[in-house]
Backbone as ProteinMPNN parsed JSONL, in Angstrom:
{"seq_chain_A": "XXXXXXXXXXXXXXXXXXXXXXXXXXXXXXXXXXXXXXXXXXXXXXXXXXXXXXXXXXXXXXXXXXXXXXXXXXXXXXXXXXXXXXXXXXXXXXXXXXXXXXXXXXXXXXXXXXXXXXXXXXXXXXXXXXXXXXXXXXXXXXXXXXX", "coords_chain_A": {"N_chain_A": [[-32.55, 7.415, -10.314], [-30.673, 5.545, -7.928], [-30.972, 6.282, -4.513], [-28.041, 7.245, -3.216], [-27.055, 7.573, -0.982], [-28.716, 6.059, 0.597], [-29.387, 2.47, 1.592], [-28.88, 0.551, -0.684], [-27.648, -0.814, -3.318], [-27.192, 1.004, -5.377], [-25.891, 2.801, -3.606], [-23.556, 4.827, -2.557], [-21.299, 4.271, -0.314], [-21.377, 1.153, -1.386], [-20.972, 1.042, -3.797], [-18.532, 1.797, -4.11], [-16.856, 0.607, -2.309], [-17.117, -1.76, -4.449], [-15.899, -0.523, -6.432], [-12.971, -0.135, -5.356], [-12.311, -2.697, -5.055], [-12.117, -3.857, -7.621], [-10.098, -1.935, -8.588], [-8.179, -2.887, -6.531], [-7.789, -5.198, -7.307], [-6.495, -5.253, -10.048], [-4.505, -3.558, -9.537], [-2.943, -5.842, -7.771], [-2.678, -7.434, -9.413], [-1.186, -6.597, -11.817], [0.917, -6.285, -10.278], [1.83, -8.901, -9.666], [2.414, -9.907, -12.193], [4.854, -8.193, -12.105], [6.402, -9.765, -10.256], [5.497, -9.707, -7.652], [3.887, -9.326, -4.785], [1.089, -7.403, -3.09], [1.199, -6.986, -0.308], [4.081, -7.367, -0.779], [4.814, -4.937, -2.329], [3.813, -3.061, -0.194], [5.572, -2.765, 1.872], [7.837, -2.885, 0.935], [7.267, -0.276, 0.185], [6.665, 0.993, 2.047], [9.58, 1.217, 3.112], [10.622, 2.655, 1.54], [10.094, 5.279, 1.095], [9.916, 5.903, 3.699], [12.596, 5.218, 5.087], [14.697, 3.252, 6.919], [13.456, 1.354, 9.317], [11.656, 0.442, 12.287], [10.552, -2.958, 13.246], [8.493, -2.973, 14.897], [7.02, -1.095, 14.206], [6.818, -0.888, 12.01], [5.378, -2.174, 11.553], [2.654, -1.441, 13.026], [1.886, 0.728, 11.855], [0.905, -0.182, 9.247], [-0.979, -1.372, 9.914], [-1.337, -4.064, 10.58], [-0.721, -7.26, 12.036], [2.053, -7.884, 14.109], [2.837, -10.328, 13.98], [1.935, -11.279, 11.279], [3.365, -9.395, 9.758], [5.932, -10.344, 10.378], [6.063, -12.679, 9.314], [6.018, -12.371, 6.637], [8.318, -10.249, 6.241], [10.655, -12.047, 6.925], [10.144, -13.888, 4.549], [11.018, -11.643, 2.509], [13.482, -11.435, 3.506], [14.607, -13.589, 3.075], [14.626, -13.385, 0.073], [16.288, -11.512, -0.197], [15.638, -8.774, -0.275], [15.143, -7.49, 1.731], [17.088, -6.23, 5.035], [17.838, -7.133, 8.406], [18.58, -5.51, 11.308], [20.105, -4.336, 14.474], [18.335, -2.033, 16.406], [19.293, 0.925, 17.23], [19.997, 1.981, 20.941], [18.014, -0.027, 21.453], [17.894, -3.273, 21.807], [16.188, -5.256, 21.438], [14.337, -4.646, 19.887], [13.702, -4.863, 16.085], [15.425, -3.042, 13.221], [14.585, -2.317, 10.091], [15.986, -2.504, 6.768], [16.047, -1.537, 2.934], [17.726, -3.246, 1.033], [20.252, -3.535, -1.633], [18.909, -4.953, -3.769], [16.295, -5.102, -2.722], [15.699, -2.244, -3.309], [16.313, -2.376, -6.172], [14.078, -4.011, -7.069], [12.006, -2.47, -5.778], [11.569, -0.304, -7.503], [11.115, -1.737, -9.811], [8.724, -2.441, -9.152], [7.611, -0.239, -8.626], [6.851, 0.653, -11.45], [5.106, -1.253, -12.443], [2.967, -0.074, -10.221], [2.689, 2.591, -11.285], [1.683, 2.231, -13.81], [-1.001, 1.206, -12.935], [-2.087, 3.162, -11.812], [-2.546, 4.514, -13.284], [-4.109, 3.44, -15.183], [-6.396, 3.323, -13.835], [-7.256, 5.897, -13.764], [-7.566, 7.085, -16.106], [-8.523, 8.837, -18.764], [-9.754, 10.93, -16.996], [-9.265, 14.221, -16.397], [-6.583, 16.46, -14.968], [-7.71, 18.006, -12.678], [-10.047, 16.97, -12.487], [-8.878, 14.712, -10.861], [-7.173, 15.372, -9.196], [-9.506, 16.786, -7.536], [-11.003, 14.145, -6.502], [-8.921, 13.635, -5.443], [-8.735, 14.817, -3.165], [-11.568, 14.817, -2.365], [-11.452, 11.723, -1.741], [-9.588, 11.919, 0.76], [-11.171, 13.502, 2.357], [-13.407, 11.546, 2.702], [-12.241, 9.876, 4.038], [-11.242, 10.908, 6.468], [-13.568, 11.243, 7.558], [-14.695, 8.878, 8.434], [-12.759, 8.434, 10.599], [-9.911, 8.254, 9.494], [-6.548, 9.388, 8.574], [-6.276, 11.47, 10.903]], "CA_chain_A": [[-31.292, 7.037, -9.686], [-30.681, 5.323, -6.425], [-30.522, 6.69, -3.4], [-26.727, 7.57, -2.59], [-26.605, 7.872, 0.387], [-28.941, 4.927, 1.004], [-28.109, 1.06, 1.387], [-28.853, -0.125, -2.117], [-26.427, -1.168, -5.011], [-26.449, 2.104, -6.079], [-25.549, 3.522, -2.552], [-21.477, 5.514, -2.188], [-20.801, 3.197, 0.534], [-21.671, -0.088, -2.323], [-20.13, 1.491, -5.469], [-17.11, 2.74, -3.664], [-16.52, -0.843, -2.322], [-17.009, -2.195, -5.333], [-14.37, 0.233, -7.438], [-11.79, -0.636, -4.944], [-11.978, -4.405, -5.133], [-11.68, -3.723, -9.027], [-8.801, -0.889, -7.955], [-7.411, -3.5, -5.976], [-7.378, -6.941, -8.356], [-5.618, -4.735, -11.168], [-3.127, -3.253, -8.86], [-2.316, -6.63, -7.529], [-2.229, -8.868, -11.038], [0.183, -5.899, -12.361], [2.422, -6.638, -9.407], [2.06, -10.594, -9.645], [3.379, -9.621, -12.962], [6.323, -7.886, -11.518], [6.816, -10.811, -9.378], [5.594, -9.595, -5.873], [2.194, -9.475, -4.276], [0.4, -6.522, -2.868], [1.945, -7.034, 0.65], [5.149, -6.962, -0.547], [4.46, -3.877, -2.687], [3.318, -2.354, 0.579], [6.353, -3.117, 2.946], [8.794, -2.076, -0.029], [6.985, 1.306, -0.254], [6.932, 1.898, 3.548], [10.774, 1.273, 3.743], [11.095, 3.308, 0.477], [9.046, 6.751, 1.8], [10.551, 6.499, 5.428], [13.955, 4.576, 5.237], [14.782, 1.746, 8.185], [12.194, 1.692, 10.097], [11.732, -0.157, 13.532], [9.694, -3.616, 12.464], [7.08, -3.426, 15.13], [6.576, 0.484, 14.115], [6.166, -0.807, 10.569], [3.425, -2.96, 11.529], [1.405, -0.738, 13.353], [1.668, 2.239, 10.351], [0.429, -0.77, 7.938], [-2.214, -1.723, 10.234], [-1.183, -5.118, 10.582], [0.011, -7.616, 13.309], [3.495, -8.065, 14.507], [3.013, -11.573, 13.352], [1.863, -11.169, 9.901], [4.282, -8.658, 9.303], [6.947, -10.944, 10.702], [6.365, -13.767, 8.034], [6.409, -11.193, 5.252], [10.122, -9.85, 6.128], [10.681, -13.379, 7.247], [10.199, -13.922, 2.992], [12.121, -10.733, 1.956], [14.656, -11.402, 4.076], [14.808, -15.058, 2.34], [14.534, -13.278, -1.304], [17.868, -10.887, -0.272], [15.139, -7.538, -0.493], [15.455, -6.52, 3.406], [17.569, -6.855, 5.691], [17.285, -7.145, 9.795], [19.282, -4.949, 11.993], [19.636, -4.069, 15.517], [17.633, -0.596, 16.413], [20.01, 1.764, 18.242], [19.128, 2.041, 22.154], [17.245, -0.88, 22.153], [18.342, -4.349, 21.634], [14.904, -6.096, 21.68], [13.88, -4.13, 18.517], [14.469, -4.995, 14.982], [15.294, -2.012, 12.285], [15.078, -3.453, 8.619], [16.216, -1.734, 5.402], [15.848, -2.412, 2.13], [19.063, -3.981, 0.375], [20.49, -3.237, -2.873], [18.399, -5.726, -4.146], [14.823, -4.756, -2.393], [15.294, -0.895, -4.196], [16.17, -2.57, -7.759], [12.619, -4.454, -7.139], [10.703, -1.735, -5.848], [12.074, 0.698, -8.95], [10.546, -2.013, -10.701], [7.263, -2.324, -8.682], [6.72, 1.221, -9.097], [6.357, 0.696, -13.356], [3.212, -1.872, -12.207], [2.277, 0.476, -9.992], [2.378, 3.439, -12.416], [0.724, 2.022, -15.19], [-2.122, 0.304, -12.558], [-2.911, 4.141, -11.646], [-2.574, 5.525, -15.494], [-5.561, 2.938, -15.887], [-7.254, 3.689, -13.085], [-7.48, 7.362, -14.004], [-7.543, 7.225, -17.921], [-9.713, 10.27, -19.34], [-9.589, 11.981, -16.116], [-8.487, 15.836, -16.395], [-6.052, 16.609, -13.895], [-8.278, 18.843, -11.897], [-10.829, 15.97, -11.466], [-7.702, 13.664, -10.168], [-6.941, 16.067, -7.946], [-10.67, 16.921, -6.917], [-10.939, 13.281, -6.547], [-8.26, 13.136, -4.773], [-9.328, 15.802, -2.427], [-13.571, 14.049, -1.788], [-11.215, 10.731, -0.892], [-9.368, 12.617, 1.91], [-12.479, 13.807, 3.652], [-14.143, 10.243, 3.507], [-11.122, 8.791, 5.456], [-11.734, 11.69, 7.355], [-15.064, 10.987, 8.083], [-14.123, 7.071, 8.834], [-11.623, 8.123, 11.482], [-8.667, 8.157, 9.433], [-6.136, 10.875, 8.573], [-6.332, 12.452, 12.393]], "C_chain_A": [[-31.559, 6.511, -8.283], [-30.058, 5.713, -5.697], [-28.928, 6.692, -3.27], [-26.356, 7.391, -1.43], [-27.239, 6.687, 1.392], [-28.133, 3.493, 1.0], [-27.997, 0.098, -0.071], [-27.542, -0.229, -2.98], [-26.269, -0.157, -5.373], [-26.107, 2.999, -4.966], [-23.654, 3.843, -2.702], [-21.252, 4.454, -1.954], [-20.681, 1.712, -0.923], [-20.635, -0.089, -3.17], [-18.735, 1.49, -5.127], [-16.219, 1.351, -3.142], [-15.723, -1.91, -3.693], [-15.459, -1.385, -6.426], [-13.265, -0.231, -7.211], [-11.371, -2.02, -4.73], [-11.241, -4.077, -6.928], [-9.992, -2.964, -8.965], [-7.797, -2.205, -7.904], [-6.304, -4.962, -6.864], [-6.335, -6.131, -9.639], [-4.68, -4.34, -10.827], [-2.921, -4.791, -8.674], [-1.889, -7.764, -8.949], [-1.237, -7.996, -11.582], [1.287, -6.304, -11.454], [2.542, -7.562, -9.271], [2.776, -10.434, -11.175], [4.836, -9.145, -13.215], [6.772, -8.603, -10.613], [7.03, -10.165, -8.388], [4.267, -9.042, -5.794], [1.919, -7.783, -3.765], [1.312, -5.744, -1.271], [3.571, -6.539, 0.395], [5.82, -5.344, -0.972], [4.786, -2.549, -1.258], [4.601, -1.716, 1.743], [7.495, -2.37, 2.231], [8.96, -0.354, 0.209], [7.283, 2.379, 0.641], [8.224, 2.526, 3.413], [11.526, 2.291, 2.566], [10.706, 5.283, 0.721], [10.002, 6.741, 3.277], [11.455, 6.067, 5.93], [14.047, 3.417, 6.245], [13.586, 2.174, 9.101], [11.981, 0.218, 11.21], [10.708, -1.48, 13.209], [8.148, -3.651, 12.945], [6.072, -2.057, 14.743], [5.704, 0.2, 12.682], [4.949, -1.273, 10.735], [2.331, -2.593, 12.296], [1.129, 0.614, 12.426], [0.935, 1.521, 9.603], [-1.076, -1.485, 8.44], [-2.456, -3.769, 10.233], [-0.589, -5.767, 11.544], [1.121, -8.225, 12.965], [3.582, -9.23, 13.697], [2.634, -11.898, 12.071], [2.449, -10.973, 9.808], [5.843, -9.746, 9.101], [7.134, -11.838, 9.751], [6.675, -13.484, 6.716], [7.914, -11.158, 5.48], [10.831, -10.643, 6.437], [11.466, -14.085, 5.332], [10.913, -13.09, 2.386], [13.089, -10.805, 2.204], [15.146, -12.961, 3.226], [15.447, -15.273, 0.96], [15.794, -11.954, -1.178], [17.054, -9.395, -0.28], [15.461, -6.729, 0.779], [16.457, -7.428, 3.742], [17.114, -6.431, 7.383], [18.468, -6.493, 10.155], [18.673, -4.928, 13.386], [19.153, -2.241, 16.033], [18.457, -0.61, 17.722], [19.52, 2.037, 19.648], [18.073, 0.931, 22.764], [17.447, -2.308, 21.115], [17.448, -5.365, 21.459], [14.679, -5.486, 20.247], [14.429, -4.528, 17.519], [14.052, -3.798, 13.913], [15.251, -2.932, 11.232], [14.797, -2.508, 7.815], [16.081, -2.434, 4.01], [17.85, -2.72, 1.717], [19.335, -3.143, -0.925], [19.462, -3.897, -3.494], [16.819, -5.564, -4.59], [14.893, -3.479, -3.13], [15.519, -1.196, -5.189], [14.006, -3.209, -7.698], [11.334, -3.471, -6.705], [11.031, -0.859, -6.867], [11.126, -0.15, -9.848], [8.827, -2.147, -10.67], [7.118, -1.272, -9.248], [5.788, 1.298, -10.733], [4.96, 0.136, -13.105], [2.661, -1.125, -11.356], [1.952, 1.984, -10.482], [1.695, 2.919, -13.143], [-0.828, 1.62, -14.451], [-2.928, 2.014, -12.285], [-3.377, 4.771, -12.751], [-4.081, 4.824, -15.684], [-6.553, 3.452, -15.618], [-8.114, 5.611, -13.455], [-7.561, 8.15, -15.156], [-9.071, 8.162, -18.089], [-10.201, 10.963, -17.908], [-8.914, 13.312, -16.416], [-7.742, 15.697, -15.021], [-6.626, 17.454, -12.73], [-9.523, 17.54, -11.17], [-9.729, 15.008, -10.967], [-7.49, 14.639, -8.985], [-8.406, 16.781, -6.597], [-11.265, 15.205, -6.004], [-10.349, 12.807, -5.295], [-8.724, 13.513, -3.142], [-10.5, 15.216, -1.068], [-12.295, 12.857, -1.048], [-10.69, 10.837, 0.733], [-10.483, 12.544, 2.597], [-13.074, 12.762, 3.686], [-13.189, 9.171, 4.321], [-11.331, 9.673, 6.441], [-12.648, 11.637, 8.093], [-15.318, 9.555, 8.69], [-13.53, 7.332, 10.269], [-10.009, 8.082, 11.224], [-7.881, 9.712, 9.078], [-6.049, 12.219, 10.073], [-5.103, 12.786, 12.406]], "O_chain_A": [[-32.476, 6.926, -7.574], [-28.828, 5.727, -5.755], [-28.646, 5.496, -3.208], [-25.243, 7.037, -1.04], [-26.762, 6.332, 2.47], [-26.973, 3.246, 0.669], [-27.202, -0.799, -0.35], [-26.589, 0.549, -3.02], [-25.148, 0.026, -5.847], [-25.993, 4.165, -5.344], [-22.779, 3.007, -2.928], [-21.01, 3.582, -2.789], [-19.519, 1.497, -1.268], [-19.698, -0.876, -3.307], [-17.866, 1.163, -5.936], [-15.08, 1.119, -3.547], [-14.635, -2.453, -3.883], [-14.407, -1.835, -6.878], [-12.495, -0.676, -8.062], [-10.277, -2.392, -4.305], [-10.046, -4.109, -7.223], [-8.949, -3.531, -9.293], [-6.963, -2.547, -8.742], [-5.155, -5.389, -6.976], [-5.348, -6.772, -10.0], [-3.701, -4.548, -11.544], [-2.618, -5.211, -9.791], [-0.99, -8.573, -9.179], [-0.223, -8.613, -11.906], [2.412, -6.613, -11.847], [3.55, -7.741, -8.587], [3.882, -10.972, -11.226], [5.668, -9.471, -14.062], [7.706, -8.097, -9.99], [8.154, -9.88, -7.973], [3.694, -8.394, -6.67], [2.727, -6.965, -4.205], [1.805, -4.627, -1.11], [4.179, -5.687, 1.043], [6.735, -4.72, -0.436], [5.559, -1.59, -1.249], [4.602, -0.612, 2.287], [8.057, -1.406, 2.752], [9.898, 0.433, 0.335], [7.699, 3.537, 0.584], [8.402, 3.742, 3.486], [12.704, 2.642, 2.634], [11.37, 6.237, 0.317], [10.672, 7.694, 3.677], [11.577, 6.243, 7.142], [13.133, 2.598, 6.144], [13.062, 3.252, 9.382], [12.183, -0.922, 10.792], [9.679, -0.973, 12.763], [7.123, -3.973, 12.344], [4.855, -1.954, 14.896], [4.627, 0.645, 12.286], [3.849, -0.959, 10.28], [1.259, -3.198, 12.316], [0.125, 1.324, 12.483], [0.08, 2.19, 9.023], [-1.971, -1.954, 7.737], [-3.441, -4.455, 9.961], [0.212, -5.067, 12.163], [1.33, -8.901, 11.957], [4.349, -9.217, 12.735], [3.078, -12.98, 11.687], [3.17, -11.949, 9.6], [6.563, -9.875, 8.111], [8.253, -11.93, 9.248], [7.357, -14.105, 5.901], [8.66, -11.977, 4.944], [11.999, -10.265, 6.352], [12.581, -14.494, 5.009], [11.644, -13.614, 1.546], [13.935, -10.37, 1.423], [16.321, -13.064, 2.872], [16.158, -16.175, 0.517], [16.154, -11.485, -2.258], [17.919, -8.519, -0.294], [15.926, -5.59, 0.828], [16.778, -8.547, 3.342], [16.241, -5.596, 7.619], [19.465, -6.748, 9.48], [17.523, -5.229, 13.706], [19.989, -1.358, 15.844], [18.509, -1.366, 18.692], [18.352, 2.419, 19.592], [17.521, 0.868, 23.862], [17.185, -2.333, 19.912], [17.94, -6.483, 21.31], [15.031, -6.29, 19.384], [15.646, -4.69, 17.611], [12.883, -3.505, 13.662], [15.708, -4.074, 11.286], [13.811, -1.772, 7.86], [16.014, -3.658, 3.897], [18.865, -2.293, 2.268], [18.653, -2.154, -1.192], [18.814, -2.982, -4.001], [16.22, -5.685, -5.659], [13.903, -3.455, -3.86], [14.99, -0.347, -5.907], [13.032, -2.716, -8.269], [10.158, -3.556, -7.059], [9.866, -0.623, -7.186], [10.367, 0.456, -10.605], [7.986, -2.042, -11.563], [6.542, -1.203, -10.334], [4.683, 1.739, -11.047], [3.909, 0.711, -13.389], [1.448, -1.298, -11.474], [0.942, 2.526, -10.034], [0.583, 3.432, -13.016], [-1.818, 1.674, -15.181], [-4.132, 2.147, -12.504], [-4.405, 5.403, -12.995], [-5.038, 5.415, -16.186], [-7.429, 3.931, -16.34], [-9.231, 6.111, -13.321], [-7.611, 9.373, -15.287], [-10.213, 8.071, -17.639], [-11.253, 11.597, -17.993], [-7.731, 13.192, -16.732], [-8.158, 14.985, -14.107], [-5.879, 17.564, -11.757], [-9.792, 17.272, -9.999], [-10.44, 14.186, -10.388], [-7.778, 14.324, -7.831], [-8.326, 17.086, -5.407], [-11.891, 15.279, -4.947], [-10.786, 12.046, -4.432], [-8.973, 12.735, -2.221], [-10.489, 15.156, 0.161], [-12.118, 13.015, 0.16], [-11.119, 10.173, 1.677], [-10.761, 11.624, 3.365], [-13.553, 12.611, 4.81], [-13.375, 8.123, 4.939], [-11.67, 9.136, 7.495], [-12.59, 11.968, 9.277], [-16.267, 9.347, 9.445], [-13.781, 6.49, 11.132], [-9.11, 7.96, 12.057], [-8.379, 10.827, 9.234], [-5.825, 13.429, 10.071], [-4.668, 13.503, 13.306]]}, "name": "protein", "num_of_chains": 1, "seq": "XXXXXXXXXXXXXXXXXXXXXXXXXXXXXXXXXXXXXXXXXXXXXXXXXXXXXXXXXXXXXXXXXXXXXXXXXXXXXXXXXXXXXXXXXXXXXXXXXXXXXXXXXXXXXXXXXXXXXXXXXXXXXXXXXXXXXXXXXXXXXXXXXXX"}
């Protein structure tokens, strides 16, 4: 076997890369199937987990700049999913919710993103999903993330 822990093809760091590109392309072609990209997936999910949410707040939780973000809800706001409000106390800020519209489409995201994890995790026991789940924690941990 190769080294693990080394830099080779068969190194964590390599493999682990590699899974999540695969991870990634199957999550996103299920949700180009549900007609909406990865991004929008993402923005949906925020505003679906933590309700209106302040826009420049969203885009530092998603790890993304103001101005990305902005062309995204720019597009939702286009396709009737969000909408723009003014954030209470401060008049410079924009809150944005989803619509009637944006929670029928993420209800439906969710199905592509249910079935993209069902794949992902097919003949897993629930103890390794949750052990699994567990090891991923501590290597964001170990990254810097999760503080």
């Amino acid at each position: 076997m190769v080294d693990a822990i080394g830099t080779g093809l068969g190194s964590l760091g390599y493999r682990f890369n590699m899974i999540a590109r695969q991870a990634r392309a199957n999550f996103e072609q299920r949700l180009g199937e549900a007609g909406a990209s990865f991004t929008t997936w993402t923005i949906l999910e925020a505003l679906t987990v933590h309700g209106p949410v302040i826009q420049r707040d969203l885009a530092r939780s998603l790890h993304v700049s103001g101005q990305t973000l902005a062309r995204q809800v720019d597009r939702l706001v286009e396709t009737g999913w969000l909408e723009r409000g003014e954030a209470e106390g401060d008049r410079r800020a924009v809150r944005l919710h989803l619509t009637g519209a944006g929670r029928a489409a993420h209800r439906r995201l969710q199905q592509a993103s249910r079935k993209a994890n069902e794949q992902l995790v097919a003949g897993l026991s629930p103890e390794e999903i949750d052990g699994l789940s567990e090891l991923l924690t501590r290597l964001s941990r170990n990254l810097g993330g999760d503080r």
